[in-house]
SERO-4910 file (N, C-alpha, C, O; in steps of 0.05 Angstrom, whole numbers):
BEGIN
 pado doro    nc1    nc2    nc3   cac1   cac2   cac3    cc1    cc2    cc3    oc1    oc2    oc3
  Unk    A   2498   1332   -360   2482   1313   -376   2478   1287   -360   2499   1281   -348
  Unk    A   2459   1271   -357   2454   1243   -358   2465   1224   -364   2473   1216   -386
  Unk    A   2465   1216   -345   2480   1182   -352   2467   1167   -378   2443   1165   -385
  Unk    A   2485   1159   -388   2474   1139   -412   2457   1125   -414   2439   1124   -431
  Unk    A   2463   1103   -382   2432   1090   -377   2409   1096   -369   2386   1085   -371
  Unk    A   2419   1120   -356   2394   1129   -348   2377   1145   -366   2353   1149   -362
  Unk    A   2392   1158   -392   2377   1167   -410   2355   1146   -426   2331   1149   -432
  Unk    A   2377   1118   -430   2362   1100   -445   2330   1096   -421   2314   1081   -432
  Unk    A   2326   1100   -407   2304   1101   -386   2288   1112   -390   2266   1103   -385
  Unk    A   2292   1140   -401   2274   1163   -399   2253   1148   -408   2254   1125   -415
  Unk    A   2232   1164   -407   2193   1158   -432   2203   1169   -454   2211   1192   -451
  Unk    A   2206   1158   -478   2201   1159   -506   2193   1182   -508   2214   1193   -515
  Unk    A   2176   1200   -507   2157   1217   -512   2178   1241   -492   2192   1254   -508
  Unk    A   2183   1247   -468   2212   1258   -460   2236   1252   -483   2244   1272   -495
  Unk    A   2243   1236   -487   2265   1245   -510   2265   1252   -541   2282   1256   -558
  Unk    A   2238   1251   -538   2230   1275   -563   2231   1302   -565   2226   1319   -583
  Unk    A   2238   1303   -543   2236   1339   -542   2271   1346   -537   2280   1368   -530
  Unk    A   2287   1324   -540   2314   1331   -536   2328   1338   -562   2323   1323   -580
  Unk    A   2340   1353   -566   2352   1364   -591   2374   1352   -602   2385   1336   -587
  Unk    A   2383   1356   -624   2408   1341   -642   2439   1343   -623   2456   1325   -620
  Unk    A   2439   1367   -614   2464   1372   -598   2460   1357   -572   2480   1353   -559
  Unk    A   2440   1349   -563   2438   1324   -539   2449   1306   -546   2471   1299   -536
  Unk    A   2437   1292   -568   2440   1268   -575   2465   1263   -589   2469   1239   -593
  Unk    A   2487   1283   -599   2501   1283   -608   2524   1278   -579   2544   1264   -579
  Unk    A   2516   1291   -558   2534   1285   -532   2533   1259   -529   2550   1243   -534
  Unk    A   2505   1255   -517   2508   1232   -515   2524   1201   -528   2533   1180   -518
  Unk    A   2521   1211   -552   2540   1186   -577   2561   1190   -563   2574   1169   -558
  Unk    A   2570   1214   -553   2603   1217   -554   2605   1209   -529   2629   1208   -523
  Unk    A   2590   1201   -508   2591   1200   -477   2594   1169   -483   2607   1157   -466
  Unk    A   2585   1156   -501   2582   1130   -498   2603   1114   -510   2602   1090   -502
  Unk    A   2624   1120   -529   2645   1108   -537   2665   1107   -517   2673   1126   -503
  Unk    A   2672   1080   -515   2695   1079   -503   2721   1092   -505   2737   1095   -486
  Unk    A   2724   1101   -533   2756   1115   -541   2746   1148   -536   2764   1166   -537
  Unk    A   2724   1153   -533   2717   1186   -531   2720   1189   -512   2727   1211   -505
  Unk    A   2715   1162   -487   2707   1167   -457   2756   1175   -444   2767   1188   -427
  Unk    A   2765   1159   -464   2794   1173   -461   2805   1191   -472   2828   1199   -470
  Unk    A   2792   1198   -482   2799   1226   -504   2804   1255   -480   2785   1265   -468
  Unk    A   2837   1265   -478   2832   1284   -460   2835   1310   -470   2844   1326   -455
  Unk    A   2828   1317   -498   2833   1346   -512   2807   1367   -495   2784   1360   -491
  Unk    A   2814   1384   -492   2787   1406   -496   2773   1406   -512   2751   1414   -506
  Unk    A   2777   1399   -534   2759   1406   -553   2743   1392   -568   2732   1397   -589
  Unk    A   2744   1371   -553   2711   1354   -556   2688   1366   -570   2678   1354   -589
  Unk    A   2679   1389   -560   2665   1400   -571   2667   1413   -596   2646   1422   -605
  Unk    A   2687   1417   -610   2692   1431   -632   2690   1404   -652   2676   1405   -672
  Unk    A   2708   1379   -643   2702   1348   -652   2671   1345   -659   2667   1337   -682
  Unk    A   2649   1350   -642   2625   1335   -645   2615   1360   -663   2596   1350   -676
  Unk    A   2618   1382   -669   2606   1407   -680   2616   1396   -711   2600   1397   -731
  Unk    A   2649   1385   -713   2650   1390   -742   2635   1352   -748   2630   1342   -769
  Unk    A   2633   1344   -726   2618   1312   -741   2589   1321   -751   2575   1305   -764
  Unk    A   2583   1339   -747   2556   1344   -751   2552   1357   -772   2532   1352   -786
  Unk    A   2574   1380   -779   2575   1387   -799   2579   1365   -822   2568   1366   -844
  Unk    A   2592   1350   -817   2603   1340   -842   2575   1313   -845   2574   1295   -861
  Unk    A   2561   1318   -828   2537   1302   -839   2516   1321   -851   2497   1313   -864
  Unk    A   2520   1345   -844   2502   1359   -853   2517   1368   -885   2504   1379   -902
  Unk    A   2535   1364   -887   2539   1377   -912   2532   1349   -933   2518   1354   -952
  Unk    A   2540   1325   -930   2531   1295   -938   2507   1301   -943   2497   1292   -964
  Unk    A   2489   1321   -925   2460   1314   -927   2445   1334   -945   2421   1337   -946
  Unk    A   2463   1346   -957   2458   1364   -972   2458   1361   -999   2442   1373  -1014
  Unk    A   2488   1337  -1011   2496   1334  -1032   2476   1313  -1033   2469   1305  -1056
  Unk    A   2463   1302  -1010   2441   1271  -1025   2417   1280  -1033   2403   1269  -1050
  Unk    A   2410   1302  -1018   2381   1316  -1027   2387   1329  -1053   2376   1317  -1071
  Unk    A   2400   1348  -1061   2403   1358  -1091   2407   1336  -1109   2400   1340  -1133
  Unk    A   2418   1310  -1104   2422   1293  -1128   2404   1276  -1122   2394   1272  -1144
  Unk    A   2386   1257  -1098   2365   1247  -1093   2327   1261  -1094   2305   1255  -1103
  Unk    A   2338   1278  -1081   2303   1290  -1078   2303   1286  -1047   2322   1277  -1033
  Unk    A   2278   1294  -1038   2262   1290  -1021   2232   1280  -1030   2228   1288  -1053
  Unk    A   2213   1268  -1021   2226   1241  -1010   2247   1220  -1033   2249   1225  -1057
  Unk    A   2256   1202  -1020   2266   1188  -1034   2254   1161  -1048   2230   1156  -1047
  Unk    A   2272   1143  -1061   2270   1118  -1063   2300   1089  -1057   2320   1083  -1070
  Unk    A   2292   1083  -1041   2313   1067  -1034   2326   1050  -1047   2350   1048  -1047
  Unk    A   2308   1032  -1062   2313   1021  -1089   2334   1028  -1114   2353   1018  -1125
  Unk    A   2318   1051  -1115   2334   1065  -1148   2362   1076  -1133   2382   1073  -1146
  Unk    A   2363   1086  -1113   2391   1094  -1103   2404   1075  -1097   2427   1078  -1104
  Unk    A   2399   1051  -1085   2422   1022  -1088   2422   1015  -1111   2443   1002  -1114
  Unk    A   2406   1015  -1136   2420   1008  -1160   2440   1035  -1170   2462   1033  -1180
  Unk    A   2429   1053  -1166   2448   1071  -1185   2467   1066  -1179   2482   1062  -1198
  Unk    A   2479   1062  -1154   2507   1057  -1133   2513   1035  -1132   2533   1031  -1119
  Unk    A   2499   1012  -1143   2515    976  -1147   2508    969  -1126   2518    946  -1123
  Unk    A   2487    979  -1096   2488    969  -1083   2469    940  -1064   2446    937  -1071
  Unk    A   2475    930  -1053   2453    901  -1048   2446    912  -1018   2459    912   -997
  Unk    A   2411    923  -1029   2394    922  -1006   2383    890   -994   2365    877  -1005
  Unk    A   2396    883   -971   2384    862   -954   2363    867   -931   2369    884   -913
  Unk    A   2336    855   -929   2313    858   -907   2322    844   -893   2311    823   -897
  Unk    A   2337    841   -875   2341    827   -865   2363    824   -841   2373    847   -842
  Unk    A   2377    810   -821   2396    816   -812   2420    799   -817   2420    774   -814
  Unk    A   2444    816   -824   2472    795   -820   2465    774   -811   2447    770   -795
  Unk    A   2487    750   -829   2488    727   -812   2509    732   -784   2505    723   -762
  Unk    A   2530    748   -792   2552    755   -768   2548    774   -750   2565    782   -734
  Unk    A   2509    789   -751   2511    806   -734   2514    803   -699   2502    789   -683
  Unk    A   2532    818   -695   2528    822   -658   2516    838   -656   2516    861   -665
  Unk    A   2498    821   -638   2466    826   -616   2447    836   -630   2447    825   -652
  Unk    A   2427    853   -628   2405    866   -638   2412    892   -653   2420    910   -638
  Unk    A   2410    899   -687   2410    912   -697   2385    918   -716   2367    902   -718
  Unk    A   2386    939   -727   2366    955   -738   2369    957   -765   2351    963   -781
  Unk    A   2400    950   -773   2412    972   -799   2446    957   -796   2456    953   -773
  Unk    A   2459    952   -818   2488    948   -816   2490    953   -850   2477    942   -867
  Unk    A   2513    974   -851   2535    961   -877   2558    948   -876   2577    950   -859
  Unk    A   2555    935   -897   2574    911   -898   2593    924   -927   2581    927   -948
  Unk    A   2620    930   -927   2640    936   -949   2643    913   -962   2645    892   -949
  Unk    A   2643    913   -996   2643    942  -1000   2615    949  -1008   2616    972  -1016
  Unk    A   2594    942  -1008   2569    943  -1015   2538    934  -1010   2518    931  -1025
  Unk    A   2541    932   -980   2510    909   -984   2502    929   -951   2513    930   -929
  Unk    A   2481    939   -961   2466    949   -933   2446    932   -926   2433    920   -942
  Unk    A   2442    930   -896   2427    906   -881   2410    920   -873   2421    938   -862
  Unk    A   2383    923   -872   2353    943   -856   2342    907   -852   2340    887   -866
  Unk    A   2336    916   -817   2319    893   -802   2297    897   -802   2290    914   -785
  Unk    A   2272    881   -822   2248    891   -821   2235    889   -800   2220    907   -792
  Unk    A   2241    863   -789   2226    849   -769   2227    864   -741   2210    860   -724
  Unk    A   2253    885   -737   2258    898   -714   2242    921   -712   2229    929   -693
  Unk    A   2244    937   -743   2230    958   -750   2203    959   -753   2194    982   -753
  Unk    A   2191    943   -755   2152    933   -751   2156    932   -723   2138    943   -710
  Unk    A   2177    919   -708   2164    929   -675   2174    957   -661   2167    969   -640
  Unk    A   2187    961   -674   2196    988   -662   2167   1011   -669   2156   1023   -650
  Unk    A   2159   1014   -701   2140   1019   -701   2116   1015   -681   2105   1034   -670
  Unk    A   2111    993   -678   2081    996   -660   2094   1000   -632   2080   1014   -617
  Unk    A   2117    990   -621   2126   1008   -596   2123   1031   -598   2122   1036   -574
  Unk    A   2120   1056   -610   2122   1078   -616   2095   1089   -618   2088   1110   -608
  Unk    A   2087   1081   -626   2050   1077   -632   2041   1079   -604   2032   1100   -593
  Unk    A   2045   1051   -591   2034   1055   -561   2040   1070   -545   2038   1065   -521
  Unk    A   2051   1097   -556   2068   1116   -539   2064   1135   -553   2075   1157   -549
  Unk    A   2049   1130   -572   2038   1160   -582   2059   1175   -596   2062   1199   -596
  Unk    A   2075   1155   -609   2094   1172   -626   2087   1160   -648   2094   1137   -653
  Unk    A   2075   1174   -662   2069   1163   -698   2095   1164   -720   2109   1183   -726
  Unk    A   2094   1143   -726   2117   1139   -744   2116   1112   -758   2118   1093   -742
  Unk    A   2112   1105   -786   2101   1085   -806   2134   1065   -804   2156   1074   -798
  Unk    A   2127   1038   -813   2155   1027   -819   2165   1035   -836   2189   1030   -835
  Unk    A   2156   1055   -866   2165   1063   -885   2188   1077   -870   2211   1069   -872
  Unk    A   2182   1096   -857   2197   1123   -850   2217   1117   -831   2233   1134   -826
  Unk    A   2219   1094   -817   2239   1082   -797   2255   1059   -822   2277   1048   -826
  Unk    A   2238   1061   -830   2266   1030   -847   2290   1055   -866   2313   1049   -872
  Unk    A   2277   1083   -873   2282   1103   -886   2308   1119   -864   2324   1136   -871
  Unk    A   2307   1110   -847   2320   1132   -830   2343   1114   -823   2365   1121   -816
  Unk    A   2331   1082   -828   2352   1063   -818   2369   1062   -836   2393   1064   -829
  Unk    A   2363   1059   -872   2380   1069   -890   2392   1082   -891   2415   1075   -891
  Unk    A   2385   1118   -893   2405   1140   -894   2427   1133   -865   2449   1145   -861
  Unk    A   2417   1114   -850   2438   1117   -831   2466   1106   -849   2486   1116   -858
  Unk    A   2456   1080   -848   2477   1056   -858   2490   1069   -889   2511   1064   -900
  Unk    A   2468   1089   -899   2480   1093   -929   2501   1114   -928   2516   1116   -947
  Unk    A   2504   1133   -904   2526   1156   -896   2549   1132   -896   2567   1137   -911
  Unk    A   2551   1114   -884   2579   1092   -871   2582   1090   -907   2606   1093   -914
  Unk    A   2569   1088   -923   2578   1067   -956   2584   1104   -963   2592   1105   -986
  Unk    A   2584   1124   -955   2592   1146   -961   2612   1148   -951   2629   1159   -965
  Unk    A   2618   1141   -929   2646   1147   -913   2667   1126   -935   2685   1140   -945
  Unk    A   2667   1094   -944   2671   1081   -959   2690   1099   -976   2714   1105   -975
  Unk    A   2663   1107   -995   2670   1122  -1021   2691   1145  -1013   2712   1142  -1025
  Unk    A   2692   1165   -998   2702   1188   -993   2729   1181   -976   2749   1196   -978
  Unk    A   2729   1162   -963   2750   1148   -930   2778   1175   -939   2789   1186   -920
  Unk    A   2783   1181   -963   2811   1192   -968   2810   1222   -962   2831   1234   -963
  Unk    A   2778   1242   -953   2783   1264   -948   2755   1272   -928   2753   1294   -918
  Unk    A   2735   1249   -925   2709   1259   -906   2722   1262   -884   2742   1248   -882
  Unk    A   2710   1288   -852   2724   1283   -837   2728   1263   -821   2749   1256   -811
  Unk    A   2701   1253   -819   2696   1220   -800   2719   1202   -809   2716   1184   -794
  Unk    A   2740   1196   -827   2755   1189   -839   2780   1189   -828   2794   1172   -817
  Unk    A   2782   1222   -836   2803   1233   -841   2813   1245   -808   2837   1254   -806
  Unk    A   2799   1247   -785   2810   1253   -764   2815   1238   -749   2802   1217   -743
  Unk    A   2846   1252   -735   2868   1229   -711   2859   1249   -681   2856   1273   -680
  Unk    A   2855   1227   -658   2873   1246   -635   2881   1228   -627   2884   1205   -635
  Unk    A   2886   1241   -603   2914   1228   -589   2899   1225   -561   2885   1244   -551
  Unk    A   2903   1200   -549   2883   1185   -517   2905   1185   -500   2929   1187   -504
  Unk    A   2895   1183   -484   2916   1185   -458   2943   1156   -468   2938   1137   -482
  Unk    A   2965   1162   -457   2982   1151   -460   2992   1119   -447   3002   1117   -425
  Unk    A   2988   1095   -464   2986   1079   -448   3017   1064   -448   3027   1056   -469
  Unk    A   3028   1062   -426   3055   1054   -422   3082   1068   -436   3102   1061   -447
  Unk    A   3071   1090   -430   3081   1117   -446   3080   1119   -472   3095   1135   -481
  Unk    A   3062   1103   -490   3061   1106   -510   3039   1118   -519   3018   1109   -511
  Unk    A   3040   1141   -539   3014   1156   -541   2988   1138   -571   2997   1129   -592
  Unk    A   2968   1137   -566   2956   1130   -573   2943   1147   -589   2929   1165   -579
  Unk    A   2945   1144   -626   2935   1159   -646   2904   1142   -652   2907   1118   -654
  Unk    A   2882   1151   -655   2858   1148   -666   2842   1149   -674   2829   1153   -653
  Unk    A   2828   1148   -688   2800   1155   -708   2781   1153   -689   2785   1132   -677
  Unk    A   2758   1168   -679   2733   1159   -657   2718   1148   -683   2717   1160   -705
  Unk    A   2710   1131   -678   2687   1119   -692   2655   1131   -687   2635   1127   -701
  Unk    A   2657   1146   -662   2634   1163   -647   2631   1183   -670   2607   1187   -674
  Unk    A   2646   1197   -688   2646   1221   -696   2630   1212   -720   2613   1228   -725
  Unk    A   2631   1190   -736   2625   1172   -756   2595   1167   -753   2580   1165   -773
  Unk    A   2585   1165   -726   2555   1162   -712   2551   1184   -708   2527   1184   -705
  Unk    A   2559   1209   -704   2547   1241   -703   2538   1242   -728   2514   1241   -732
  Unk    A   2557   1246   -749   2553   1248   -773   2529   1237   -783   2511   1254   -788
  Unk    A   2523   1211   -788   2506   1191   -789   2478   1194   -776   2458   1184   -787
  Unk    A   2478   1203   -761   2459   1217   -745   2448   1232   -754   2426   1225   -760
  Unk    A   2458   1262   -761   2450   1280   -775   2442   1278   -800   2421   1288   -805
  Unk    A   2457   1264   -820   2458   1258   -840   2431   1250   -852   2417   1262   -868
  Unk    A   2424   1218   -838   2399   1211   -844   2370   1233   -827   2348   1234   -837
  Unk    A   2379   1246   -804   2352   1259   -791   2348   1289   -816   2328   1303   -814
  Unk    A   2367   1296   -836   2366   1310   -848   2353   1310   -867   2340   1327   -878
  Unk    A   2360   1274   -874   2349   1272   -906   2330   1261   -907   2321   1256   -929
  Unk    A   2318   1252   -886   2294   1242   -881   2268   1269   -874   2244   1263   -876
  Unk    A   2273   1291   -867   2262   1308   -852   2252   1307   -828   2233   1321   -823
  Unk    A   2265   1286   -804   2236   1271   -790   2236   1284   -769   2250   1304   -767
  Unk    A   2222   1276   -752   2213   1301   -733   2227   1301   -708   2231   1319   -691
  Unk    A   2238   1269   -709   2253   1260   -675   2276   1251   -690   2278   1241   -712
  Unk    A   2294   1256   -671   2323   1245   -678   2330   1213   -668   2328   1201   -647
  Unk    A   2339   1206   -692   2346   1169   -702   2356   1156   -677   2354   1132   -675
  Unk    A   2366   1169   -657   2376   1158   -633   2349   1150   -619   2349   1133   -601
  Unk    A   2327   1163   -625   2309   1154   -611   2301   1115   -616   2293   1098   -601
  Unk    A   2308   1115   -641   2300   1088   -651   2322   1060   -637   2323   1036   -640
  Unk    A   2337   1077   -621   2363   1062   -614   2336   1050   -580   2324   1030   -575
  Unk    A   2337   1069   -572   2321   1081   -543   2298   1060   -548   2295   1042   -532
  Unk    A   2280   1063   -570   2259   1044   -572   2255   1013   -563   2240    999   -549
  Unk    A   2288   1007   -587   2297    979   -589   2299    969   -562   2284    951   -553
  Unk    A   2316    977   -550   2326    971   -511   2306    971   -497   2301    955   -479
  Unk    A   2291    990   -503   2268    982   -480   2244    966   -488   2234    953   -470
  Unk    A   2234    964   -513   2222    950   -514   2232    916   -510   2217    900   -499
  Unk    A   2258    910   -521   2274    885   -508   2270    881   -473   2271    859   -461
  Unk    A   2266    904   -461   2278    905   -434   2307    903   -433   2313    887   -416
  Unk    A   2324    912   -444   2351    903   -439   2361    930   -444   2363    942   -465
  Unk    A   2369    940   -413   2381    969   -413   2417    968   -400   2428    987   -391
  Unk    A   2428    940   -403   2457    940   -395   2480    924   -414   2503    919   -410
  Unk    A   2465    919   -432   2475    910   -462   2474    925   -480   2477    917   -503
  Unk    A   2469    950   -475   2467    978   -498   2488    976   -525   2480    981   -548
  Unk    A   2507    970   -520   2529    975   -532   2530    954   -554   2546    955   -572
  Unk    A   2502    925   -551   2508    914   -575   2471    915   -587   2457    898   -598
  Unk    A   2467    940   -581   2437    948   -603   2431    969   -615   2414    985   -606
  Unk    A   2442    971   -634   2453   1002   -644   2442   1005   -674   2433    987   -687
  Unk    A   2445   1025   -681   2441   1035   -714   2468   1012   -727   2467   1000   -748
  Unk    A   2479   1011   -716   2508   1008   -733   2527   1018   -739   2544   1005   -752
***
């Protein structure tokens, strides 16, 4: 696989044709605590993060619908939709939840990401990106609710040993597989949400600060 940065490089229109299991490496290539993670079975790790977004994405469509409304689902759930971005956000975001209740969608990022996308011949409305930026941030207020048995939650490993002490931890990467899937599920959309990460960076020009322009 490709370097991180050099993926964030590719043409837009090239990483449309890359599949969920790409993009799912990639998340995992890019965390710092994954990049020490020395089990084999990494791959069995990113297979069940996916699952467990795909199964999330299943219980929101039978009790939501397709399409949705973003609205009526933050009230049913008590929750405070903000247009806007954190006051405490670090760097350029798209999307943040904030515990125990308030999801953040950046309009102002998502109208340019849109017509970046446009000029590249990837059609896609702000409706359907501010939509994708939700189901992102709304899986994390799922993780919230669930933290006592989802697996993004609920799984430890163990990182290389620092001063002989072994190091137990949650990847937070597995939380962004999930999340991933989750919303490219329940949205139906045609390119996967990491693309919108890819958009943001290059249209900034800023391909060595990755790590603070993210879904969330």
């Amino acid at each position: 696989m490709m370097n991180p940065t050099t993926i964030l490089r590719r043409p837009l229109q090239e990483l449309t044709q890359y599949d969920d299991e790409f993009w799912a490496n990639y998340l995992f290539m890019t965390d710092p605590f994954a990049c020490k993670y020395q089990g084999s079975d990494h791959v069995e790790l990113i297979e069940q993060a996916r699952q467990c977004g795909e199964t999330a994405a299943k219980e929101f469509l039978e009790m939501y619908g397709h399409p949705f409304d973003r609205g009526t689902i933050c009230k049913q759930n008590k929750l405070l939709l903000r247009n806007q971005v954190p006051l405490n956000a670090s760097g350029m975001i798209l999307g943040q939840f904030q515990p125990p209740n308030q999801l953040f969608i950046n309009e102002a990022a998502i109208t340019q990401i849109a017509a970046f996308l446009e000029n590249r011949a990837i059609k896609s409305t702000d409706t359907e990106i501010a939509n994708l930026v939700f189901g992102h941030e709304f899986f994390h207020w799922i993780e919230e609710q669930q933290q006592a048995s989802i697996y993004t939650r609920t799984k430890k490993v163990q990182l290389r040993k620092f001063l002989g002490i072994p190091q137990i931890v949650n990847l937070r990467v597995l939380s962004e597989i999930a999340a991933m899937v989750f919303t490219k599920e329940i949205n139906d959309s045609k390119f996967n949400p990491c693309l919108l990460d890819c958009a943001l960076i290059q249209g900034k020009g800023d391909y060595y600060e990755s790590e603070n322009i993210s879904l969330s």
